[in-house]
Phi, psi and omega in degrees: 000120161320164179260332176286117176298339168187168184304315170294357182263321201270312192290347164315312192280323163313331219268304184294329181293310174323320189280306172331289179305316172316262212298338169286338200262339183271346160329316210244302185262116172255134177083050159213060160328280179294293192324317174297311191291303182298302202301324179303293192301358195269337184259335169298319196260020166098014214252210177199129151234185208223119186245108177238118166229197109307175183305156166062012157254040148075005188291337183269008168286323196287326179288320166296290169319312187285326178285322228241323192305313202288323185079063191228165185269190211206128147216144210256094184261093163329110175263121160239177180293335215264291186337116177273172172280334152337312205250026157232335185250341187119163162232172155260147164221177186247127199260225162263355159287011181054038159245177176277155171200125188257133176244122168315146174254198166253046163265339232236091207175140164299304181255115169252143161282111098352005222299117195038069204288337181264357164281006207243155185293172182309309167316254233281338161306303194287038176272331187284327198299311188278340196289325189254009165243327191256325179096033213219181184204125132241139181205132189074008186103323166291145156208157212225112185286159167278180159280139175255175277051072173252139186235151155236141190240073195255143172240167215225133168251106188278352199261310162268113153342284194298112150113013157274134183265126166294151187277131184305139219277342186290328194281327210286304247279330178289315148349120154289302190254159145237084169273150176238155200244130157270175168299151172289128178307147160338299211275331167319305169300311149343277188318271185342302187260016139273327161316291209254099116200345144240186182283012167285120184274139146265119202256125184250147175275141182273109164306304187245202173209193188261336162324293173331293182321303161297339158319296179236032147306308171292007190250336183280342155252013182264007172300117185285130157253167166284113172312296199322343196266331180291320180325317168298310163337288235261288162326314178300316172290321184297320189272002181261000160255130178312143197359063171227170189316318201264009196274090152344143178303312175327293181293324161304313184265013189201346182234152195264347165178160201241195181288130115324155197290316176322330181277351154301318138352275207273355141322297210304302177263334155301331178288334195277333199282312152314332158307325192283303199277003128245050147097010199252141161260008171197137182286136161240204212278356170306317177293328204273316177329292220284011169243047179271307205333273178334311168299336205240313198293006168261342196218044154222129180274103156323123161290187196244014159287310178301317203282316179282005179253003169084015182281153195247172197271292204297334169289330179277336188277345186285313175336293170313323169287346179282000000 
């Protein structure tokens, strides 16, 4: 049963939450606007995302803050080289009656951290696959729906190499966003370390809930678009494969293979949830822009023409948009 009397009374109220939620969340996390703004918008459309920063910007503070804001449970899984798929999804053990019993892992969380998702081998990444696609467990023959809300938020360290697996193009492709966390501006890094050096607790308030939450995952999709914006959609994933009808030149001369229909999906219902949280009830192709980055920068593959000309995946996707 709605809280609401019609979509526009709920999303007028999506738009006021957002804002709530922003200014609840910058208590802690400072200077990371947009980052904060995708992971929201990412978790309103149902999504998963991929946090690639360096060490010390705070991403698994920033994931621990948005779960306590949200009012979700939270559990942190450290990926090492070591790490079994057991030791994410659960195991059966025998109990004293000598029967089996499956003991829960720590997927079966509203929010799960991934932490440093590219150290662990491939086998135990794909441990992940079904949990961020069917919203499921099997084990034994069985399967253990999760709790909803369920998310995976994982973050990736771009900078060391050595004792990392790159992520399989099937997993990263499950990803919604692929965001990346920079350095913090000069008065921002101010800000951070007068915040943290003293003995003052910063305390975040629960905004939402998790019911709330489901509420307007479903509102966000019942957001009516305009054909010209899926079309735009659709074209922007069509020109980033390479020597196919629909190809941009850019990509015939710089990229070694493109986005799949999933990033027209995730174009789609990320431009309608951006849209909602400014305050808009239907998206047009401004929306679909300001989420291409994210949406795209996980799921086109640079040559190697590209790579030696210093061209960056975000300089070919503003290209494309153009």
């Amino acid at each position: 049963m709605s809280r609401f009397s019609s979509d526009v009374e709920a999303a007028n109220a999506l738009a006021q939450t957002y804002k709530n939620l922003s200014s609840e969340i910058s208590k802690v996390i400072i200077g990371q606007d947009e980052v904060v703004r995708f992971v929201l918008t990412c978790i309103f459309c149902q999504g998963h995302s991929l946090l690639v920063g360096v060490p010390g910007l705070a991403k698994t503070l920033l994931v621990n803050t948005i779960a306590t804001a949200l009012d979700l449970q939270f559990k942190r899984i450290q990926f090492t080289p070591d790490l079994m798929p057991s030791d994410i999804v659960g195991a059966e053990t025998m109990d004293k009656e000598r029967n089996f019993k499956f003991v829960k892992g720590p997927v079966f969380a509203n929010i799960v951290l991934a932490d440093e998702i590219n150290r662990t081998p491939p086998k135990t990444q794909a441990a992940l696959l079904e949990s961020m696609q069917e919203y499921a467990v099997t084990i034994g023959g069985q399967q253990y729906e999760l709790p909803k809300p369920f998310f995976v938020l994982a973050t990736q360290n771009p900078i060391e190499q050595e004792g990392t697996y790159p992520l399989p193009e099937a997993q990263l492709d499950r990803f919604m966003f692929d965001i990346q966390l920079t350095y913090p501006s000069f008065s921002d890094e101010v800000e951070v370390v007068k915040a943290t050096t003293t003995d003052e607790p910063r305390t975040v308030n629960k905004i939402l809930s998790a019911e709330e939450i489901l509420e307007y995952q479903h509102l966000v999709r019942r957001v009516p678009v305009p054909d010209n914006v899926i079309e735009y959609a659709v074209r922007l994933a069509n020109k980033t494969r390479p020597h196919t009808a629909g190809a941009s030149p850019m990509a015939n001369d710089y990229l070694e293979w493109g986005a799949g229909p999933r990033a027209s999906q995730f174009l789609i219902l990320g431009a309608k949830c951006n849209a909602l949280l400014n305050g808009k009830y239907s998206p047009d192709i401004e929306d679909v822009r300001a989420i291409a980055k994210p949406v795209l920068r996980h799921r086109i593959v640079r040559n190697f023409k590209a790579e030696a000309e210093g061209i960056t995946i975000d300089a070919l996707i503003e290209k494309l948009m153009d």
